[in-house]
Kinemage of the C-alpha trace (Angstrom):
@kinemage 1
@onewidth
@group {chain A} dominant
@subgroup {mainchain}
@vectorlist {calphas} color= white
{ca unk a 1} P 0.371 112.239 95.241
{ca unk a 2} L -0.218 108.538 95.087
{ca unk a 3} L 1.873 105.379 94.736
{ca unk a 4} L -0.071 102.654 94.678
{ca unk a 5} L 3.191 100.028 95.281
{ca unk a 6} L 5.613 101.872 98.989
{ca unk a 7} L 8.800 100.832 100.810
{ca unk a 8} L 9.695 102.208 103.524
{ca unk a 9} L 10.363 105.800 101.478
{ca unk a 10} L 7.555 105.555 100.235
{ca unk a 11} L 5.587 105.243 103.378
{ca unk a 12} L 7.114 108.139 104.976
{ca unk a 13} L 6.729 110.566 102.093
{ca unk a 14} L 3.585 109.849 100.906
{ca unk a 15} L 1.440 108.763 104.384
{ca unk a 16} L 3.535 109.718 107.225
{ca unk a 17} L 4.819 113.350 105.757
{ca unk a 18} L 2.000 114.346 103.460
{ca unk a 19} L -0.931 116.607 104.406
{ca unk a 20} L -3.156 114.570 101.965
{ca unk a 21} L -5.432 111.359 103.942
{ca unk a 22} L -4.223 108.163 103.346
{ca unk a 23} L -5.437 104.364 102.890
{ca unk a 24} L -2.890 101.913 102.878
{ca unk a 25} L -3.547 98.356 102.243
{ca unk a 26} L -0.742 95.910 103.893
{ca unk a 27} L -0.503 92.923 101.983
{ca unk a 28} L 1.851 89.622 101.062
{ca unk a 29} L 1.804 87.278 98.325
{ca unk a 30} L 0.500 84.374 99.918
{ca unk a 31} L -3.048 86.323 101.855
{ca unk a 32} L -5.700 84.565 100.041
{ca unk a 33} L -7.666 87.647 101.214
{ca unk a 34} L -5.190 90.236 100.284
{ca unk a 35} L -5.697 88.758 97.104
{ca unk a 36} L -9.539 89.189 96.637
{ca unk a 37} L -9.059 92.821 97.717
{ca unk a 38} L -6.289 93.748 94.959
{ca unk a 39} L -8.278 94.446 92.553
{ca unk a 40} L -10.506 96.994 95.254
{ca unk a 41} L -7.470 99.024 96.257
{ca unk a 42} L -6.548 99.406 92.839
{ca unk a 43} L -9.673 100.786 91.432
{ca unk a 44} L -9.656 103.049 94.884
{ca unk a 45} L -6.504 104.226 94.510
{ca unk a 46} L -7.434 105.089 90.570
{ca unk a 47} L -10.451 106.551 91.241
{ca unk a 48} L -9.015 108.507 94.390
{ca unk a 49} L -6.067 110.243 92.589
{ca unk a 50} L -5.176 113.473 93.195
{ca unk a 51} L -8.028 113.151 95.998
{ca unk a 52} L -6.187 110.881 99.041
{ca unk a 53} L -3.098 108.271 98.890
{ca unk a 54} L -3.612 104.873 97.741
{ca unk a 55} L -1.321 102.505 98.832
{ca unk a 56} L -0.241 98.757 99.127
{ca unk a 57} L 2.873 98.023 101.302
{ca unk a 58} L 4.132 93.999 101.227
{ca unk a 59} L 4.801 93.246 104.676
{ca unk a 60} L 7.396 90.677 103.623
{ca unk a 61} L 9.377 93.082 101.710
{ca unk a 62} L 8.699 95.436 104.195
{ca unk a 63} L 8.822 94.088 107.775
{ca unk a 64} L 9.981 97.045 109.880
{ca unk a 65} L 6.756 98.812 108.466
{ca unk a 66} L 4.566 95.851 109.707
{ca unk a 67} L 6.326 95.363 113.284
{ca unk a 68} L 6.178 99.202 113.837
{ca unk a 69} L 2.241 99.536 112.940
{ca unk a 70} L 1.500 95.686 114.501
{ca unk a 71} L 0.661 94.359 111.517
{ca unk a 72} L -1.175 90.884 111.763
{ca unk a 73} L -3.773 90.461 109.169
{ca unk a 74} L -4.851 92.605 106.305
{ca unk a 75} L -5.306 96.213 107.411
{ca unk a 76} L -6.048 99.802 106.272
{ca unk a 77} L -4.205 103.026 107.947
{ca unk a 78} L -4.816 106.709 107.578
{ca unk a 79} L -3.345 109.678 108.956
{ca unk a 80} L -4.076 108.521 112.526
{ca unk a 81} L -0.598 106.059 112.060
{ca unk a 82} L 1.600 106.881 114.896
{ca unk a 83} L 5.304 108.176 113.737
């Protein structure tokens, strides 16, 4: 189960509620680095499928997400996030 593209649904069903690991990749439009590392998380998350979730969250579209995990900078999150 993979989507590369979560809300806040998202994020619960497929990271928070799922047995299967998960890498998520919080992002927003204007991260020059978030940017270069697009192209990374989506050949991850393709070659991954079926194997872990592969995930990008936009923190601007999704600020509750980034204020609950303490979101600064670009970051990756597994099964160790905190409910």
């Amino acid at each position: 189960m993979s989507r590369l593209h979560m809300n806040s649904d998202d994020f619960q069903n497929i990271v928070l509620d799922n047995k299967e690991p998960a890498v998520v990749d919080f992002w927003a439009t204007w991260c020059g680095p978030c940017k270069m590392l697009a192209p990374t998380i989506e050949e991850l998350a393709s070659e991954l499928e079926g194997k872990i979730a592969v995930g990008k969250v936009d923190v601007d579209e999704n600020r509750e997400l980034a204020v609950k995990y303490g979101v600064m900078s670009p970051l990756f999150t597994s099964k160790t996030a905190r409910k």
